[in-house]
N, C-alpha and C positions, 0 to 999 in steps of 0.2 A: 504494500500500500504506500510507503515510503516513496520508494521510487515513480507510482503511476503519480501520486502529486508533486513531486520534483518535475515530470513533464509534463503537465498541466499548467504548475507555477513559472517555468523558465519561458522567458523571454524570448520572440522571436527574432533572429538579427533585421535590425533596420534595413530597409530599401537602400537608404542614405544615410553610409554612416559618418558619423562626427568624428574620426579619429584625426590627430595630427598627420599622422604616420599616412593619412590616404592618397593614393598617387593620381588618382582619378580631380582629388581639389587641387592639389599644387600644380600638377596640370593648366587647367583652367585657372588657378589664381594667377598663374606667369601671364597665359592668355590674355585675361584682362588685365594686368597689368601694364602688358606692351599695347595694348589698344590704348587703355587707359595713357601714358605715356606718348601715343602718337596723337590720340586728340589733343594735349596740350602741346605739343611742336606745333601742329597745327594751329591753334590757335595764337600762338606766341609768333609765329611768321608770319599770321594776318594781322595783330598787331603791329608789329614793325612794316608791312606794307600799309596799313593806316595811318600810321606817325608822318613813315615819309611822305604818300599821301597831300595829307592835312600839310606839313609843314611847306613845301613846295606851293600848295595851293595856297597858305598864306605869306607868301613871300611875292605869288603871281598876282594875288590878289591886291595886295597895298602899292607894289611896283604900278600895275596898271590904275588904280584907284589915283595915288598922288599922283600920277603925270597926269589925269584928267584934271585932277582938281588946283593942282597948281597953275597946269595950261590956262582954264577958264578964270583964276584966281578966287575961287571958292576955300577958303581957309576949315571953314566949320567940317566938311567935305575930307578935307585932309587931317583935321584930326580925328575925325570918327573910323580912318581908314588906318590910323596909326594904333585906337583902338582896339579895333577889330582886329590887329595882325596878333596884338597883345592878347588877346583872347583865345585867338588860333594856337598862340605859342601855350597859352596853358590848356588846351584842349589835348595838344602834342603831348604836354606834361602827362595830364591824366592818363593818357595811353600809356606812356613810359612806365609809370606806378604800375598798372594793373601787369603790363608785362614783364615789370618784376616780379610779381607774386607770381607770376605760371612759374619765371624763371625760376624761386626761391621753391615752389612746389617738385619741381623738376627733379633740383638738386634733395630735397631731402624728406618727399611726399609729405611734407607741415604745409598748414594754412596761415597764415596770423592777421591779426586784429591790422594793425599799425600802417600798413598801405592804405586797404581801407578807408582809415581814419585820414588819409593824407588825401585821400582823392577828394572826398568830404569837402573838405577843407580850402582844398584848389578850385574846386566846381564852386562853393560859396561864395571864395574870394571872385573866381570869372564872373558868377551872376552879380557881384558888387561894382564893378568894372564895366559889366554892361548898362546897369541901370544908371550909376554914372554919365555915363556915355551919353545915355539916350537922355536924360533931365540935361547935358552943359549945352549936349551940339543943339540939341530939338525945339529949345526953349519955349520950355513946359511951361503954362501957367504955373506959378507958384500956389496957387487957390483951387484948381479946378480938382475931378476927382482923380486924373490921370495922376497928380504929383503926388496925392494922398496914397493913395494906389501904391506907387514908386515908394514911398518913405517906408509903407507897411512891410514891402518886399525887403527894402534895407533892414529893416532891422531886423527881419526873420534869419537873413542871411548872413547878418553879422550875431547873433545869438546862436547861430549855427554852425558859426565860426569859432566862440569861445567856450560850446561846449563842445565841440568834439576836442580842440586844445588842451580843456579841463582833463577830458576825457584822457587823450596823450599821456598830459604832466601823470593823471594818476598810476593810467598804465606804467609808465615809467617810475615809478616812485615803487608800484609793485613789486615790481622786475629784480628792483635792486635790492629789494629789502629779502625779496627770498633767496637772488644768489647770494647774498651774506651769511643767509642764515643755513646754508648749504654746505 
């Protein structure tokens, strides 16, 4: 009787078993791994064909923009084009950030926080630069709801500016307190 309940009671082996030792997972882990690994070259090469891109377009773009606007002597013209390049160049930036992280992903399959926060930051500061931009060359009523508008944007963007910075100092302040304490 012993025995007819020992095979009764015993387990039948999984379909799928869980072991480390399985050659059938590490198999397919490598698998996905190298696919895994070729979506992000790929993506990190169409990054860098966007930067260069953007950065060329902003350099075609201002070149051709001030010869118009100097030719006709439209000044407001030429600094919204000196703007804009300015924008283009941290649009480049933000691209650069992000294809760090594939890079940093690449090298040591970690994600972190700190690009991220850096993109944030840059996009912020770009949308403060535009709305700039658009109240010096455009001039915006001071009163009407278009400048209200613009002010509400500034300061969303600049409160979004000092707390992902917040956000930074603390990360950092974390950082270091636990490799110390390590």
């Amino acid at each position: 009787m012993d025995e007819e309940e020992n095979r009764n009671t015993t387990r039948r082996p999984s379909a799928f078993p869980h072991k480390e030792d399985d050659p059938l997972a590490k198999r397919f882990g490598t698998i996905l791994d190298r696919v895994d690994t070729l979506i992000y070259i790929v993506i990190g090469g169409s990054f860098i064909l966007a930067a260069l891109v953007a950065i060329i377009y902003s350099y075609y773009d201002l070149n051709i923009t001030l010869m118009s606007a100097l030719h006709s002597k439209n000044l407001p013209s030429a600094a919204q084009a000196v703007i804009s390049f300015i924008s283009g160049l941290l649009l480049v930036l933000i691209i650069m950030e992000v294809l760090s992280t594939v890079t940093h992903y690449l090298k040591s399959h970690t994600t972190s926080l700190r690009p991220f926060l850096f993109i944030g930051i840059i996009s912020a500061t770009r949308s403060i630069l535009s709305i700039g931009a658009r109240l010096s060359v455009g001039g915006i009523n001071q009163q009407g709801p278009i400048f209200i508008n613009a002010m509400i944007e500034l300061a969303v963007n600049a409160g979004v500016v000092l707390a992902l910075g917040f956000t930074l100092m603390l990360i950092s302040r974390f950082t270091s307190m636990n490799s110390e304490e390590l």
